[in-house]
N, C-alpha and C positions, 0 to 999 in steps of 0.2 A: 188311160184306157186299158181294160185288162185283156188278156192276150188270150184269143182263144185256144179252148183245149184241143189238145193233138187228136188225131183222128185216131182210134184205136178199135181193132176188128180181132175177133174172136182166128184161132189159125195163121194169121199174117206173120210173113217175116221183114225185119226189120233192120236196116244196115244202120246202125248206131254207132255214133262220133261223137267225142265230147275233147274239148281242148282245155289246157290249162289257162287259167287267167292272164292275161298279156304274153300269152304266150308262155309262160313261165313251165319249168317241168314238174309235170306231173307224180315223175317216179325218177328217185334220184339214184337211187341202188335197186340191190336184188330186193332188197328187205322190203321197201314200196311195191314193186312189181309182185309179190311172193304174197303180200298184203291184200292187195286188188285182187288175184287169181282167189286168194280163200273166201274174198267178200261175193264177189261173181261167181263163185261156185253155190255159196249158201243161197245166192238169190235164184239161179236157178233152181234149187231145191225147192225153197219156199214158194217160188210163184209159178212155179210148174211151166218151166220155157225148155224149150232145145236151145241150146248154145252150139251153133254149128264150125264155127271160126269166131275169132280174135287175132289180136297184136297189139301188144302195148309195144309206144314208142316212147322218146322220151318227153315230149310235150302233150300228147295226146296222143287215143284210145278208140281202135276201130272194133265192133261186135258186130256180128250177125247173129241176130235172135228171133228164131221162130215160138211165137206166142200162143199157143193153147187156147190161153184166155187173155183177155183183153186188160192187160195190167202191166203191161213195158212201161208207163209213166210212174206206177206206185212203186215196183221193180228199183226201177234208177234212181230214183229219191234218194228211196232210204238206203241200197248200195253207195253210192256216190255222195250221198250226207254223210254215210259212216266211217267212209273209206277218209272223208276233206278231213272230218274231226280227228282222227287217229294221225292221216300225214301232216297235219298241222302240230299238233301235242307231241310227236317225235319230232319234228326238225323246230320247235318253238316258233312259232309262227300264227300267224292269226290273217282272221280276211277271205276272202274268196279265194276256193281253190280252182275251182273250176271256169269257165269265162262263159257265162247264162249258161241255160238250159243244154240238156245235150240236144242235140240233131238225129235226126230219125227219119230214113228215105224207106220206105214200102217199097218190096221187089216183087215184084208183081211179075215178069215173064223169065219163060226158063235161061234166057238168054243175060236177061239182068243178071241171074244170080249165078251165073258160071261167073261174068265180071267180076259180081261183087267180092266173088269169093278168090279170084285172082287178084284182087287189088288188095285185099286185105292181106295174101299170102304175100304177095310180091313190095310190099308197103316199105321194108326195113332194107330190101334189094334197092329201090327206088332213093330211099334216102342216104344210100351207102355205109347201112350198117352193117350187113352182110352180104355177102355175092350169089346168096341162093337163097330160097324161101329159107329152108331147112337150116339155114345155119342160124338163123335168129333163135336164140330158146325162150322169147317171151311173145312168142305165135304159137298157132294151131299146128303149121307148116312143122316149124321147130320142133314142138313138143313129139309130136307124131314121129316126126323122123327119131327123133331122140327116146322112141320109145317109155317118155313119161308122161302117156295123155290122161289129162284130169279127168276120173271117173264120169264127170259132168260134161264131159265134151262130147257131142253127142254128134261121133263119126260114123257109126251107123246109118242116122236118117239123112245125114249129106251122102253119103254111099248110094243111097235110100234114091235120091235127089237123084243124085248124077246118073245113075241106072236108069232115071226114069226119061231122063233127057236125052239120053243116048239110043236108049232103045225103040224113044219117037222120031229120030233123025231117019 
């Protein structure tokens, strides 16, 4: 039976997770993770999303993406196609990289997405990579703190966000 299509709305943001296959890692060094950051930058460009947060871990890959237009499924594809074929062709490997489809939860109230967006910071804390968001460098958190935030990170509209949530309190 074929698997119905994901629900996708024009504006919606998106708390997106994809895991490696059996668990397997995803991003083995920098050079993977540094890989992923250029592939997810350029899909942001091409399909016209806010990337609000991220964090690559080592088995798997939290995003928050606010969608414009309704294309986080074509988006991911071909990110995530392109990204397996390259990390496959560098570490000689073949097969699935990813374990099915990514996961996609809609944040829908203001309160979800202060969560969302602390789970994603706090995700590499949680696992014992780092003792603070900001020490991870392959996060929003990190990046920021580290003053290396990808031109495509778009700290603005979560500033945008948080002012907006703050100032209805």
């Amino acid at each position: 039976m074929p698997r119905r299509p994901r629900e996708e709305l024009e504006g919606a943001i998106h708390h997106v997770y994809a895991r490696g296959n059996n668990r397997c890692p995803l991003f083995v060094d920098a050079v993977d993770r540094q890989t992923y950051l250029e592939l997810l930058g350029a899909a942001v460009a091409v399909w016209d999303w806010m990337c609000l947060a991220y964090c690559l871990m080592g088995t798997h890959v939290h995003l928050l993406i606010e969608t414009p237009r309704a294309n986080l499924g074509v988006g991911l594809q071909r990110a995530h196609g392109r990204y397996a074929q390259l990390f496959n062709a560098r570490h000689r490997r073949s097969g699935h990289l990813f374990q099915g489809r990514y996961g996609a939860t809609r944040v829908i109230t203001d309160t979800q997405l202060m969560t969302v967006v602390d789970y994603i910071d706090r995700n590499p804390v949680e696992a014992g990579m780092a003792s603070e968001p900001a020490g991870w460098p392959w996060c929003s958190a990190g990046a920021r703190h580290a003053g290396r935030v990808p031109r495509w990170l778009a700290t603005d509209r979560l500033a945008a966000l948080r002012r907006g949530i703050s100032g209805a309190a």
